[in-house]
C-alpha positions as CSV (number, residue, x, y, z in Angstrom):
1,X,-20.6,-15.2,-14.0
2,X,-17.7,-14.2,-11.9
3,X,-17.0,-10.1,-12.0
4,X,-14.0,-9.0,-14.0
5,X,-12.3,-5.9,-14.4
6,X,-13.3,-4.3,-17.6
7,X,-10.6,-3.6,-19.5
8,X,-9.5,-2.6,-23.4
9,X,-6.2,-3.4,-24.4
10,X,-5.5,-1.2,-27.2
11,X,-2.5,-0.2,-28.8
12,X,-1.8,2.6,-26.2
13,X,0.1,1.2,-23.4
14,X,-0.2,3.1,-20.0
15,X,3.0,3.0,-18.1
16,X,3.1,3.7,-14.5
17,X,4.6,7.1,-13.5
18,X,6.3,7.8,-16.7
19,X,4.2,10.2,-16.9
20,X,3.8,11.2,-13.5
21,X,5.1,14.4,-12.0
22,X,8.8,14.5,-10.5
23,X,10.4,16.3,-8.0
24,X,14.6,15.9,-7.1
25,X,14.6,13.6,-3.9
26,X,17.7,14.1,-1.4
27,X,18.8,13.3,1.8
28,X,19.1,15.1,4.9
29,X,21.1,13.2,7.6
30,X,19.6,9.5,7.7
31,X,16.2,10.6,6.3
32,X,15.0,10.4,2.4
33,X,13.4,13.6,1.7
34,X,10.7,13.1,-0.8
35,X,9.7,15.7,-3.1
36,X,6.1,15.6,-3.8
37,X,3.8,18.7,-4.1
38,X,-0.5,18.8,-4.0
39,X,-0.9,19.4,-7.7
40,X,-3.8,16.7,-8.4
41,X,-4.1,14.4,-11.8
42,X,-6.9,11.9,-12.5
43,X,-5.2,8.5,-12.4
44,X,-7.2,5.2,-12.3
45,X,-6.5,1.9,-10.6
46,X,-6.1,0.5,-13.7
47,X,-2.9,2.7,-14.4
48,X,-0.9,1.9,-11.0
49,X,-1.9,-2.0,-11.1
50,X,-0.9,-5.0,-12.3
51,X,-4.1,-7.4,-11.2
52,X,-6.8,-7.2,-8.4
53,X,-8.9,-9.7,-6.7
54,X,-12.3,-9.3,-5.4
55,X,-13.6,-10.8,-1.8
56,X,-17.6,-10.7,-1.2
57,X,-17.9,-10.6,2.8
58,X,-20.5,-13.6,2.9
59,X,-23.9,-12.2,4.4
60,X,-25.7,-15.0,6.6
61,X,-27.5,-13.5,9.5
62,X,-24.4,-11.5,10.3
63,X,-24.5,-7.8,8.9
64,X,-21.3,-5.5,9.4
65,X,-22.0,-2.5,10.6
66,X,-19.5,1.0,9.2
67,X,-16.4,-0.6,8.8
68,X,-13.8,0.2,11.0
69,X,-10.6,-1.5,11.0
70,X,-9.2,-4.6,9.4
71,X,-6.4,-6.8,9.6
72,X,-5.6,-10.4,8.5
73,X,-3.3,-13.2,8.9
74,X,-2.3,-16.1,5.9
75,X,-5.7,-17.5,6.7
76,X,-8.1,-15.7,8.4
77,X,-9.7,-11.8,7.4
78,X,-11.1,-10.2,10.8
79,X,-13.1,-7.2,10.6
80,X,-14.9,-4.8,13.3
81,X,-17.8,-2.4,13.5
82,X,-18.4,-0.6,16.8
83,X,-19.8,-4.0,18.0
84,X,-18.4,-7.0,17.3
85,X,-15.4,-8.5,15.0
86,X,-16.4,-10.5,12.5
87,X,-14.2,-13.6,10.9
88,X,-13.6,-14.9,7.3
89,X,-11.4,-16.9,5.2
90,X,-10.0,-15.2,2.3
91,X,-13.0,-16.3,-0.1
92,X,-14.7,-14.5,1.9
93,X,-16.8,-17.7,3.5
94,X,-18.4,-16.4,7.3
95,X,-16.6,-18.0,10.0
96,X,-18.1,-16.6,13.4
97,X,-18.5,-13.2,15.2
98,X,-17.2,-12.3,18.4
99,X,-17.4,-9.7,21.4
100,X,-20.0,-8.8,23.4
101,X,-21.5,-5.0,24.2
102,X,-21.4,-4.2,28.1
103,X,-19.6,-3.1,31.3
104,X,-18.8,-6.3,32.8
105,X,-15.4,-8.4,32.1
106,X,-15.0,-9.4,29.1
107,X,-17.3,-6.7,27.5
108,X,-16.8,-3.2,26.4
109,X,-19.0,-0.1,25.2
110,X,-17.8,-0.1,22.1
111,X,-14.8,-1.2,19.7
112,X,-12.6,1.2,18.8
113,X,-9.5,-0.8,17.5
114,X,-8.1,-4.1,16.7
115,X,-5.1,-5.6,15.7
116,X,-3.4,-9.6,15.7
117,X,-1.0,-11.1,16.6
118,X,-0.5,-13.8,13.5
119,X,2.6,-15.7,15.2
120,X,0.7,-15.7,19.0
121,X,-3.0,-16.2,17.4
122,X,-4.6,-14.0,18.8
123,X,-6.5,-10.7,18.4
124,X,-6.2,-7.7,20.6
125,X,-9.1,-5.1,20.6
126,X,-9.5,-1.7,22.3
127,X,-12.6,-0.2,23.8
128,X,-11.4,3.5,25.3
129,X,-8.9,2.5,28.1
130,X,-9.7,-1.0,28.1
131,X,-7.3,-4.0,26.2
132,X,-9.1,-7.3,25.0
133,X,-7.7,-10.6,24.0
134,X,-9.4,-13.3,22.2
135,X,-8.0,-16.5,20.4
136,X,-8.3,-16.8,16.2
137,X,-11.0,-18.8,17.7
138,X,-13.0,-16.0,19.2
139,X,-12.7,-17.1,22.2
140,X,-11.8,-14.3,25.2
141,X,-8.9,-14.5,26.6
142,X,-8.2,-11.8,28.9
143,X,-8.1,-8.1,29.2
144,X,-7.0,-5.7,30.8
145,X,-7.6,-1.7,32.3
146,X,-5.1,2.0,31.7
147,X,-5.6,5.4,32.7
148,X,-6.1,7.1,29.7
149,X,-7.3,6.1,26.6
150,X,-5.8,4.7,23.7
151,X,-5.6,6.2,19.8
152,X,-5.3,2.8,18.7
153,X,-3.6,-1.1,19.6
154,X,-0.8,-2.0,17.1
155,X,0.6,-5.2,15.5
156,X,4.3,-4.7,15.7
157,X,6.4,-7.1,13.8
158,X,7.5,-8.8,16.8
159,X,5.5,-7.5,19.4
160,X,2.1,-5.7,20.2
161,X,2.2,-2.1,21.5
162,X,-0.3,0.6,22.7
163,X,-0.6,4.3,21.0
164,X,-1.7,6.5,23.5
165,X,-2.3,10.2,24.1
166,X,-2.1,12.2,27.4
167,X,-3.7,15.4,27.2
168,X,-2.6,18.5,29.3
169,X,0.4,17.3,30.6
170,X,2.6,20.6,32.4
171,X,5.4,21.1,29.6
172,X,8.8,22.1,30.4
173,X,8.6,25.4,31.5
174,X,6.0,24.3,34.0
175,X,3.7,27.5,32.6
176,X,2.0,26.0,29.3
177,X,0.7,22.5,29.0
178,X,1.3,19.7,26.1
179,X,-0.3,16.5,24.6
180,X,2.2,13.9,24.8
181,X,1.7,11.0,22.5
182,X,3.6,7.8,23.2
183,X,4.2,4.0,22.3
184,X,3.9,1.6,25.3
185,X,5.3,-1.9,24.5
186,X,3.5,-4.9,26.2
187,X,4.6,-8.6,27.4
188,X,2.0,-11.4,27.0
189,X,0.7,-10.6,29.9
190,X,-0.5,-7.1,28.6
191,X,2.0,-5.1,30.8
192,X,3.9,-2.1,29.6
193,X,7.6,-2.9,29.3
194,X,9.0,0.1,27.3
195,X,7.6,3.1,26.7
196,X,9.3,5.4,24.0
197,X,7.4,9.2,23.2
198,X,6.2,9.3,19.7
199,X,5.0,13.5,19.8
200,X,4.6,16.4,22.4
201,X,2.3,19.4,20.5
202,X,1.9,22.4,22.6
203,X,-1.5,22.9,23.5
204,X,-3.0,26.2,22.7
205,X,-5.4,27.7,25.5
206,X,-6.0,24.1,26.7
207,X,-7.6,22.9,23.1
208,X,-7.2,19.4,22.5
209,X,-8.4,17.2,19.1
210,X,-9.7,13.8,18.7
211,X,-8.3,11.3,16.1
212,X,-10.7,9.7,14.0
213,X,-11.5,6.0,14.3
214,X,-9.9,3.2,11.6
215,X,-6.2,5.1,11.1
216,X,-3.6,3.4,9.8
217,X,-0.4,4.1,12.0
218,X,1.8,1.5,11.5
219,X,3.0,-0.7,8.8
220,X,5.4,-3.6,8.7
221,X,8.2,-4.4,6.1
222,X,11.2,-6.5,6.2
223,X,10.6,-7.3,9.6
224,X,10.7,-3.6,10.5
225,X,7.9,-1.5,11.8
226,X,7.2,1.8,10.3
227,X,5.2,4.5,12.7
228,X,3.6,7.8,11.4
229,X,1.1,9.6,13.8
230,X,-0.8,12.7,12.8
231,X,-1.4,15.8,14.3
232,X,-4.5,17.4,14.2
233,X,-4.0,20.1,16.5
234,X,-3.5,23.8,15.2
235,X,-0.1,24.3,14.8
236,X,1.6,26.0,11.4
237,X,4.2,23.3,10.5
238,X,3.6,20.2,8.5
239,X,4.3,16.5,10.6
240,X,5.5,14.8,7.2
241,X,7.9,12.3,8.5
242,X,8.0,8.1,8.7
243,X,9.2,7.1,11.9
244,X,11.3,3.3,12.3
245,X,10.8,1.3,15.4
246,X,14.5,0.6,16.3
247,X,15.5,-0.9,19.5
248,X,12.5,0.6,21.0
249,X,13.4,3.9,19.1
250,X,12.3,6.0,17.1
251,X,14.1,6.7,13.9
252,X,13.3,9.1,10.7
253,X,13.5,7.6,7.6
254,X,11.4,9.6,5.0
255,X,10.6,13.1,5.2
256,X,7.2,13.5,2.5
257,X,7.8,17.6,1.4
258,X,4.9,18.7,-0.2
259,X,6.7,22.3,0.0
260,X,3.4,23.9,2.2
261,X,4.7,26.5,4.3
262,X,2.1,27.3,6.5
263,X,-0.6,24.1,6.8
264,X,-3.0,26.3,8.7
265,X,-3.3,28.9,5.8
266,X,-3.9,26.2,3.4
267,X,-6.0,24.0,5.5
268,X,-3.3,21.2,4.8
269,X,-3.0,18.1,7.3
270,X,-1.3,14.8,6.8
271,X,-3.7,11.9,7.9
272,X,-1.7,9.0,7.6
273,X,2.2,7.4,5.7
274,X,2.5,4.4,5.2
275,X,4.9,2.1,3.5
276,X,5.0,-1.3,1.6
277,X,8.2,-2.2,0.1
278,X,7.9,-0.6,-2.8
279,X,5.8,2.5,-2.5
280,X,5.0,5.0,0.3
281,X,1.4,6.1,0.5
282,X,0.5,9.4,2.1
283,X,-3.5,10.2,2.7
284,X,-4.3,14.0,3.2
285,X,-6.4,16.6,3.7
286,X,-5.9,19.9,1.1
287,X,-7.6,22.9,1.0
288,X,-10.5,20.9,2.9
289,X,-10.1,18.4,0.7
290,X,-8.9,14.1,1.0
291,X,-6.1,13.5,-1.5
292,X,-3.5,10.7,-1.8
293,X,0.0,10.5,-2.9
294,X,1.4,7.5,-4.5
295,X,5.0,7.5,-4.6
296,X,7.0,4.7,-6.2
297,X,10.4,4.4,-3.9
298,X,12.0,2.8,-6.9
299,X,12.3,5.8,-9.2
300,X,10.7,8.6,-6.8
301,X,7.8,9.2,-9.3
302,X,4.5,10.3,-7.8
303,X,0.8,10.5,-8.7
304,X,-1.1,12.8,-6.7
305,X,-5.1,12.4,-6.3
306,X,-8.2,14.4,-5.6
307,X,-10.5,12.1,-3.7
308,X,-8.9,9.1,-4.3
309,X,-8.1,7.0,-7.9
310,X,-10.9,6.4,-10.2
311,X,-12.4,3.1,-9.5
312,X,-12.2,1.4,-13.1
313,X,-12.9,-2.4,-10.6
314,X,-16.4,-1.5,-10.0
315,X,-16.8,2.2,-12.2
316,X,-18.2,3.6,-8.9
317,X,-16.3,6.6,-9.2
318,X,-13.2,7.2,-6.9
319,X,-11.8,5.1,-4.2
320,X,-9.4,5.3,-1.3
321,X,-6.9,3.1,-1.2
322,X,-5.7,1.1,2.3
323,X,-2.6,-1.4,3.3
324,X,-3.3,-4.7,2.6
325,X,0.1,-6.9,2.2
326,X,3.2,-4.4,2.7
327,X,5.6,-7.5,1.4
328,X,3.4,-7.7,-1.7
329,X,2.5,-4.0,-2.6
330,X,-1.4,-4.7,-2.4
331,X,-3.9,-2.4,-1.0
332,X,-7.4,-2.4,-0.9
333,X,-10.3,-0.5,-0.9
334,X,-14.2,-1.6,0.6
335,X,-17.5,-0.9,-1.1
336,X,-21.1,-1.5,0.3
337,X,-22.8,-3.9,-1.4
338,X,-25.2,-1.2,-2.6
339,X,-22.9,0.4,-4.7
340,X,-21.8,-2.9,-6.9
341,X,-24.6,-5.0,-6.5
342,X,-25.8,-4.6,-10.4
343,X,-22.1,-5.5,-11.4
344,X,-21.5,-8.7,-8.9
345,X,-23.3,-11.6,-9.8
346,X,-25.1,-13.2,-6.5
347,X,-24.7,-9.9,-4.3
348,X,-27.7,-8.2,-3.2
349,X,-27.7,-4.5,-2.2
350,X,-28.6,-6.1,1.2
351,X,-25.4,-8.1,1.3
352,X,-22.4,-7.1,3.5
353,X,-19.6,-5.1,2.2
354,X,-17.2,-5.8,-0.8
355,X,-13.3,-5.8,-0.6
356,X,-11.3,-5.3,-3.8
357,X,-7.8,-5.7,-3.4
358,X,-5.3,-4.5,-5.9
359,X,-1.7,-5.0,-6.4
360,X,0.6,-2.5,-7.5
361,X,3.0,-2.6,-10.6
């Protein structure tokens, strides 16, 4: 028997964010200021949905490894670990896996990114400073190597672009030093054709900070491309604004006030913004803590969460949510297969991981 979401429909009706908190929203110049603030409710998937789909990864003699990053076209779901990418249809049915671990061409040490290209067909995957290109086939391509090393590749919508940090670079005064982050735009043939500077943080007696792996930087709505990128260095202001891609530029567009002052004191850090077309979510770190903040763009209501949204798919507890279809309001979230096992007919705790996907009222 197929897994639904348990559900009872009583005579109490839960509507979305009426009964959320609300803060006044402005402007300031061409940017939306939104008005949200850390104070945490319990709120379940089942509250901010309006139906969710489940995907069982199929488990042959491939096993996924920690889950990385994701991204998927109208066809195709392609998933890494540190090792290889893995390829399914959207039923979740095993297709092949891809990428070999080495030094040679065509190899890398390890997997630290991916993103596709859906209109090109093909898949681009970073391993430190080097760029790898394969077909929807699997099939390698080509690659290429930078100085430096890349925070992540990126799917624009019309183009594919490299985030990258330089650390240590003299700043202006030529007596301090900063980490300059900035978006390289490439051709098809993996060279950078515009270059536009996403950050500069001023580094503090020569400290420097690693981003995480599996960050969500950009997202893509209306044919427009939507850039946040966090800063994890020690510094007392918040970064709480959603960059456009314009022209190769970099416009504001939403300013996310949570009202913190002073994020160092209250161990505050903005991890990732993104956008779909009707909601902005913001994932962050409070008092030591992951939240997220849903806010619905149509009315400016907001839930805020402690640990993520109460898992009423599965009942497993709480849940982070990710971007899944920015046109379509869907996010998702992954579970190993040990967690939901007793819930999902056929799935062993063996089995490879689970992706739920919900889609937002």
């Amino acid at each position: 028997m197929t897994f639904r979401l348990s559900a009872i429909i009583t005579s109490l009706l839960i509507l979305l964010f009426t009964s959320c908190q609300k803060r006044s929203a402005g402007t300031h110049g061409n940017i939306e200021v939104l008005k949200v603030n850390t104070s945490n409710t319990s709120t379940s998937l089942y509250e901010i949905s309006k139906s969710n789909r489940t995907i069982k990864l199929e488990t042959r003699n491939e096993l996924i490894g920690q889950v990385r990053n994701l991204s998927h076209s109208d066809d195709f779901i392609f998933i890494s670990d540190a090792i290889q990418i893995f390829k399914y249809d959207h039923k979740g049915n095993f297709i092949t896996s891809f990428g070999t671990k080495g030094q040679g061409p065509g190899e890398y040490t390890l997997l630290t990114s991916i993103a596709i290209n859906a209109n090109e067909k093909k898949i681009y995957g970073t391993s430190f400073n080097k760029l790898l290109v394969y077909d929807f086939d699997g099939v390698f391509l080509k690659e290429k190597v930078y100085s430096g090393i890349f925070d992540a590749v990126l799917a624009l919508t019309d183009k594919t672009a490299l985030l990258k940090t330089e650390f240590g670079a003299p700043d202006a005064s030529g007596k301090g030093k900063v980490n300059q982050t900035i978006l390289h735009i490439l051709n098809s043939d993996l060279n950078v054709t515009d270059s536009m500077p996403v950050r500069s943080t001023q580094v503090i007696n020569g400290s420097a900070a690693v981003l995480g792996f599996g960050i969500d930087f950009i997202s893509n709505v209306n044919n427009q491309s939507f850039l946040y990128y966090p800063v994890v260095y020690r510094e007392q202001i918040s970064r709480d604004t959603l960059f456009s891609i314009n022209n190769n530029q970099l416009s504001p567009t939403h300013k996310i006030d949570f009202g913190i002052n002073d994020r160092l004191k209250e161990k505050f850090l903005i991890s990732s913004i993104v956008r779909s077309r009707n909601y902005i979510l913001v994932s962050f770190i409070y008092n030591s803590v992951q939240h997220q903040c849903l806010i619905d763009l149509r009315n400016k209501s907001f839930v805020t969460v402690k640990e993520g949204f109460e898992d009423t798919v599965f009942n497993t507890g709480k849940v982070k949510l990710r971007l899944w279809d920015e046109e379509l309001d869907e996010f998702y979230f992954i579970k190993d297969a040990m967690e939901v096992h007793e819930v999902i007919d056929g799935l062993s705790q063996y089995d490879n991981p689970v992706i739920s996907i919900v889609s937002l009222k």
